[in-house]
C-alpha positions in Angstrom: 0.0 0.0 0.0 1.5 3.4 -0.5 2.2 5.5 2.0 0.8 8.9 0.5 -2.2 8.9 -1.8 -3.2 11.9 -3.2 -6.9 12.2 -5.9 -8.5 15.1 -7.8 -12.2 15.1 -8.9 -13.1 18.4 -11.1 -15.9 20.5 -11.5 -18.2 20.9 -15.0 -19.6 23.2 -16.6 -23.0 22.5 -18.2 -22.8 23.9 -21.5 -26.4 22.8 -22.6 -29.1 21.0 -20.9 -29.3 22.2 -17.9 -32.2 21.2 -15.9 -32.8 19.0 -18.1 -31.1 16.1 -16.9 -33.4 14.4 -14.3 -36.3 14.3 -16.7 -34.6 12.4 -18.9 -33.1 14.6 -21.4 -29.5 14.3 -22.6 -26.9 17.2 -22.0 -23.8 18.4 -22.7 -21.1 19.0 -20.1 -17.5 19.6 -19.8 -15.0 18.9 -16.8 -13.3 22.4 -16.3 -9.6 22.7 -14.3 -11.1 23.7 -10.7 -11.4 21.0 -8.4 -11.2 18.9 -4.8 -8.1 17.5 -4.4 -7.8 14.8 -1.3 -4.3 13.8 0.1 -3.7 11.4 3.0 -1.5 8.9 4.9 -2.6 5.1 6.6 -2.7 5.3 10.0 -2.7 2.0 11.5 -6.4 1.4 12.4 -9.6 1.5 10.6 -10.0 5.3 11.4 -10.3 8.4 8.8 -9.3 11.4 10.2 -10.2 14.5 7.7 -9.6 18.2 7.9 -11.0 20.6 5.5 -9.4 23.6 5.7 -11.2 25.7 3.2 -14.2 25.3 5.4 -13.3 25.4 8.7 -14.1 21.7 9.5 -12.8 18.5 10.8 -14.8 14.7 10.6 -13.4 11.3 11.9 -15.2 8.0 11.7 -14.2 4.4 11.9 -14.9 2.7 8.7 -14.8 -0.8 11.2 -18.7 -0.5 11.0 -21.2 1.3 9.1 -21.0 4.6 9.1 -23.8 6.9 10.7 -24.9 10.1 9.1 -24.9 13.4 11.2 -27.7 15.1 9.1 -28.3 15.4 5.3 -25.6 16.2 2.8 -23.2 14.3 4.3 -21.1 12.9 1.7 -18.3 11.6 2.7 -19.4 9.4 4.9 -22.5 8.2 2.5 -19.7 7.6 -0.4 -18.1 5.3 2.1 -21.0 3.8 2.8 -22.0 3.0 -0.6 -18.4 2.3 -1.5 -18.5 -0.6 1.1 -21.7 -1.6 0.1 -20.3 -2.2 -3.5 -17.1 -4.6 -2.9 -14.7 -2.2 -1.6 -13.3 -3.2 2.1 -11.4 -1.2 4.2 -8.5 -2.2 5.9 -6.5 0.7 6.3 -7.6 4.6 7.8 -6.1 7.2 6.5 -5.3 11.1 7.9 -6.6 13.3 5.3 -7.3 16.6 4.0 -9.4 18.1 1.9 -8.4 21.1 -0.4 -10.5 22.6 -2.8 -10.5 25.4 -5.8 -14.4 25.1 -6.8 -16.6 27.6 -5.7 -19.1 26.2 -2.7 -22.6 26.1 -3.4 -22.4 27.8 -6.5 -23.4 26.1 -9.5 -20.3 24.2 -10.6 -20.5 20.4 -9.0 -18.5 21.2 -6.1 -20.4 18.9 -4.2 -20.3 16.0 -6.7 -16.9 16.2 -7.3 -16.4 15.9 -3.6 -18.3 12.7 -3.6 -16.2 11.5 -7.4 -13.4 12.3 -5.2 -14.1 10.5 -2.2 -15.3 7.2 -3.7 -11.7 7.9 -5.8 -9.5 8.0 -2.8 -11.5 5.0 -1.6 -10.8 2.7 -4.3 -6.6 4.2 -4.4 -6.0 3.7 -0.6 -7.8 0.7 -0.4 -7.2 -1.1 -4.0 -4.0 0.5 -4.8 -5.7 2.0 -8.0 -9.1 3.6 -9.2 -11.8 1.1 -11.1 -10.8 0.1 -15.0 -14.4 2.0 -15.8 -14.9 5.8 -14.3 -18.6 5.0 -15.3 -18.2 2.9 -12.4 -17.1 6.0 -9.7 -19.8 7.9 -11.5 -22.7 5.5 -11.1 -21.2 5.1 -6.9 -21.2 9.3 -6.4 -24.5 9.3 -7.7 -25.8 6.9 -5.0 -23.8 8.4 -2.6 -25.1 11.8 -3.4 -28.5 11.8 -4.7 -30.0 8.5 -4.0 -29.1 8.0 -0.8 -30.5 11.1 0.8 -33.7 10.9 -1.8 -32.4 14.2 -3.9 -33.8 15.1 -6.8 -30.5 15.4 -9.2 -29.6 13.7 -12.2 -26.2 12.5 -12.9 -24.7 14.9 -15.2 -22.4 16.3 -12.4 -21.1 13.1 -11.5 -20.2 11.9 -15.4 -18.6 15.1 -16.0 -16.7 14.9 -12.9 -15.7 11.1 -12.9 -15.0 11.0 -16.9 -13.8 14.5 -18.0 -13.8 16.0 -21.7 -16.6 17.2 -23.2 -19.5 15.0 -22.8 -22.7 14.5 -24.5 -24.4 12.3 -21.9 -28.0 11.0 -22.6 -29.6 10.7 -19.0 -32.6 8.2 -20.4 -32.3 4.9 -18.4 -29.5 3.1 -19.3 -27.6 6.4 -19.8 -25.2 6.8 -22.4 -21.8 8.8 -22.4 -20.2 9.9 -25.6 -16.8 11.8 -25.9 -17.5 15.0 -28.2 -14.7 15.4 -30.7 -14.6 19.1 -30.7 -11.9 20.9 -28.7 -13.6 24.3 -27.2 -11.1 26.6 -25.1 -12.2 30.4 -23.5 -14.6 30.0 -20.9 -14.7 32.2 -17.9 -16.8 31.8 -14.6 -18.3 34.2 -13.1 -18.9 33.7 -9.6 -21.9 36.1 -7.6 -20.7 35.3 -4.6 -24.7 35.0 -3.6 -25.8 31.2 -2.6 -28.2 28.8 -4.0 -30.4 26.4 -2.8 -29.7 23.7 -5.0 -32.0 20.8 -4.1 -34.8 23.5 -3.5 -34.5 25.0 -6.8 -34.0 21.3 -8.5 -37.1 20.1 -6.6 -39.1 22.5 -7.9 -38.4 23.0 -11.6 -38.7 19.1 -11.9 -42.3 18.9 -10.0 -43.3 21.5 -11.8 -42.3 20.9 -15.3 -43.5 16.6 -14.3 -46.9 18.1 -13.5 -47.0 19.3 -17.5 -45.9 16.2 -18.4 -48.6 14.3 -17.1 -50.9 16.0 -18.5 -49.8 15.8 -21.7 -49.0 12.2 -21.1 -52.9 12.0 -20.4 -54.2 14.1 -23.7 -51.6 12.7 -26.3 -51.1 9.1 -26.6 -47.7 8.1 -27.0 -46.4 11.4 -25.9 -42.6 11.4 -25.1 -40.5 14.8 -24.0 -37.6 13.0 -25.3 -39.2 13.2 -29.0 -42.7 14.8 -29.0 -43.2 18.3 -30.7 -43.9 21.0 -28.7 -46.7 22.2 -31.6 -48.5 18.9 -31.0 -48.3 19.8 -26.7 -49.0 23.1 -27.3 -52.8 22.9 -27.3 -52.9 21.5 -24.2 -51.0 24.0 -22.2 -54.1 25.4 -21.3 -55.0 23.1 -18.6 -51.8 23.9 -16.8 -50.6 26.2 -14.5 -48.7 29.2 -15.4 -45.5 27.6 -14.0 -45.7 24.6 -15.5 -46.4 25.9 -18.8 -44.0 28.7 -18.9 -41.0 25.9 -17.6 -42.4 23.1 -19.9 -42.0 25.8 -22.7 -38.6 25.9 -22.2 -37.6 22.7 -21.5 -38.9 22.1 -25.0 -36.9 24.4 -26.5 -33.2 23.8 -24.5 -33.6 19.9 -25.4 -33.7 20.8 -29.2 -31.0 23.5 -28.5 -28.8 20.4 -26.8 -29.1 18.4 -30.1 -28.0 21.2 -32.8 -25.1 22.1 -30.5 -24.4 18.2 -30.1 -24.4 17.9 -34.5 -22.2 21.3 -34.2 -20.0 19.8 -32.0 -19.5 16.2 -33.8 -17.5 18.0 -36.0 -13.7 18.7 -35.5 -13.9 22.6 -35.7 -17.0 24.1 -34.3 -17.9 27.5 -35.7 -17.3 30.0 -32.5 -19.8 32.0 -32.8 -22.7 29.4 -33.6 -22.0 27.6 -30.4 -22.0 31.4 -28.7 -25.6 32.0 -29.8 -26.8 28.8 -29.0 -25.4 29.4 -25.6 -27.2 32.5 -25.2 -30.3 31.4 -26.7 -30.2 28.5 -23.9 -29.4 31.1 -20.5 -32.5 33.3 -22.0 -34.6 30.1 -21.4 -33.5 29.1 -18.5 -33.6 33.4 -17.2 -37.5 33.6 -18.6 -38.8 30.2 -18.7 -37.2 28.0 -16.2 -36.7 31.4 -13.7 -33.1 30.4 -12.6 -31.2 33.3 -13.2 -30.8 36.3 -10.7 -30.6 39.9 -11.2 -26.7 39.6 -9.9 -26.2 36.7 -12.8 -28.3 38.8 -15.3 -25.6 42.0 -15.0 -22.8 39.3 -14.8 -23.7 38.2 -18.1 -24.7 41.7 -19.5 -21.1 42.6 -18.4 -19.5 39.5 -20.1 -21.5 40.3 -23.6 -20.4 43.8 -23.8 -16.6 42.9 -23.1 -16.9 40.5 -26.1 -18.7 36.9 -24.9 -20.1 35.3 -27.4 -22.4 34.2 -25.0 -22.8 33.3 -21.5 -25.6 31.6 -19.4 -26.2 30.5 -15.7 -24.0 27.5 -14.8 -26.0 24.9 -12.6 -29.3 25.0 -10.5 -29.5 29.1 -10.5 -31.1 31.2 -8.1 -27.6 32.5 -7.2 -23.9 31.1 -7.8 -22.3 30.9 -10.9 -22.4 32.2 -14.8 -20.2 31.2 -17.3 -19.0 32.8 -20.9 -17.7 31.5 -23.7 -15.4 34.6 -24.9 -12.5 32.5 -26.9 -9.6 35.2 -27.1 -11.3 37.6 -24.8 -11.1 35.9 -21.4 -8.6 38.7 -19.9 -11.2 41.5 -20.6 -14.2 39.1 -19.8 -12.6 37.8 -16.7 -12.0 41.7 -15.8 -15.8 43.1 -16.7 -17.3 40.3 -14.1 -14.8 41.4 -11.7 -16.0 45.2 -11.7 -19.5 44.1 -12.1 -19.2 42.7 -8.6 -18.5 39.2 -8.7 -15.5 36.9 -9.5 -14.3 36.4 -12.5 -11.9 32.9 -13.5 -10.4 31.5 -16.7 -10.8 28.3 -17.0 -9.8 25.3 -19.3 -11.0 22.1 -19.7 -9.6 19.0 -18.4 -9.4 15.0 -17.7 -11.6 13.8 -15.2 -11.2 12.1 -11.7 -7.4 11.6 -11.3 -4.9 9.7 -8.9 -1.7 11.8 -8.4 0.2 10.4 -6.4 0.3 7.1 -5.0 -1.7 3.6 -6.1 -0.6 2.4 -9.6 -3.0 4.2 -12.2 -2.7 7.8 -13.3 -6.1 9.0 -14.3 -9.5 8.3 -15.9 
């Protein structure tokens, strides 16, 4: 076993899709270069000792026996859990820490690629290397994450974060991942620095947008809102509420918005400023019809646009946290304009997904 294991799990970006996802519907994300990074050394018991400086906060449980949870959330000790329950035993503890570069509660995976992290460092400390698949680390976070505490998420954070590249990942049961051949370079996040509440806002875009669904379920036989047109739902809207109408509306629209940027970007060289409008064309969606975006994010973006974006859109749940552009060649100035706009402006790149960097006897995924 080696003495010092060290993982990295990165955030994503949702480029298209998003709340889209955990209906069903396919998206397309992208592993970006900000991450969790967890380091340790065995101790020589069954005990994990874990300090998290970024936040403040310190956990230690004995992996001996199962692991109880001290409220909801709590997913370290639910990917151990659900790592044990899945073949993994552990033999050895380890003192760890916990060091991140992904914005907290902000619309950019941090808690998922906490969890791909976790079930990671797992596998390397206690197998000496991470799983063949990273489908496999995927399909565990997701558990870990979502299912075990009954959230309503999909699992595009935990793809993007487990796999890396850019993804087009169909979320339809048995989801399917395929690597996008394009290369696309010059985002920039825009942090608000304002918090979200991301199960809250998840919860209630998918009731409400499942409430439509039914009742066109009910009206149209063989209706599907992976295929069905919205002309052929659109007499029906009618009988539903205002909400459910105005976010089924939209959800219409960003799944067909997913598939022309999906044909765009089969091909090797993607036409900048196509995948720009189609990225805009998505965030007004999700700002008019879905309701996710914030006053703060709107001037965010305003600000990115005018410094030359060729689009930008609210990264993740909404209702507070991140933005993201896509100014290719212009990241300085757009990095700069959401700066003086108030919130936090970084350049990012893309990158592989969950990682081992030291230690165990496999490099990456």
């Amino acid at each position: 076993m080696a003495d010092r294991v060290a993982v990295s799990a990165p955030g994503r970006l949702c480029l298209f899709g998003e709340h889209q996802d955990f209906l069903g519907l396919s998206v397309i994300a992208c592993a970006v270069d900000v991450d969790i990074t967890i380091s340790g050394t065995p101790r020589s018991d069954t005990r994990f000792v874990i300090d998290m400086p970024d936040m403040g906060t310190r956990d230690e449980f004995d992996t001996a026996e199962k692991v109880s949870y001290r409220g909801r959330r709590d997913y370290i000790r639910s990917a151990t859990n659900v790592v044990g329950r899945n073949g993994v035993a552990f033999h050895c503890g380890y003192d760890c820490e916990i060091r991140g570069s992904i914005p907290i509660n902000a619309g950019t995976s941090s808690s998922s690629a906490l969890t791909v992290a976790w079930i990671s460092f797992s596998y390397a400390t206690q197998t000496g290397s991470l799983p063949d698949d990273p489908e496999q680390i995927a399909r565990l976070a997701h558990l870990a994450e979502v299912v075990e505490f009954a959230e309503p998420g999909g699992m595009m954070d935990h793809y993007a974060s487990a796999l890396g590249g850019l993804l087009y990942i169909d979320c339809a049961e048995p989801i399917t991942v395929d690597r996008l051949p394009a290369t696309l370079e010059g985002f920039v996040l825009g942090d608000s620095r304002t918090p979200k509440d991301t199960t809250g806002a998840l919860a209630t875009s998918r009731s409400s947008v499942e409430a439509g669904i039914r009742i066109l379920q009910e009206r149209i036989p063989g209706f599907d809102i992976r295929s069905s047109l919205l002309e052929e739902a659109e007499p029906y809207f009618y009988l539903m509420t205002d909400d459910s109408r105005r976010r089924l509306f939209a959800n219409f629209h960003n799944r067909d918005i997913c598939q022309r940027a999906r044909r765009i970007l089969m091909g090797g060289d993607p036409d900048p400023d196509e995948i720009g409008k189609l990225i805009q064309q998505h965030h007004e969606h999700l700002r008019d019809g879905i309701g996710v975006s914030t006053p703060k994010l709107n001037s965010l973006i305003e600000a990115s646009l005018d410094a030359g974006a060729l689009g930008a859109k609210v990264n993740g749940s909404g209702g507070g946290g991140c933005m993201f552009a896509y100014a290719p060649g212009r990241q300085e100035e757009v990095k700069e304009a959401i700066d003086r706009a108030g919130g936090r402006g970084i350049i990012l790149s893309t990158r592989q997904g969950a990682t081992l960097l030291e230690g165990g006897t496999e490099e990456g995924t």
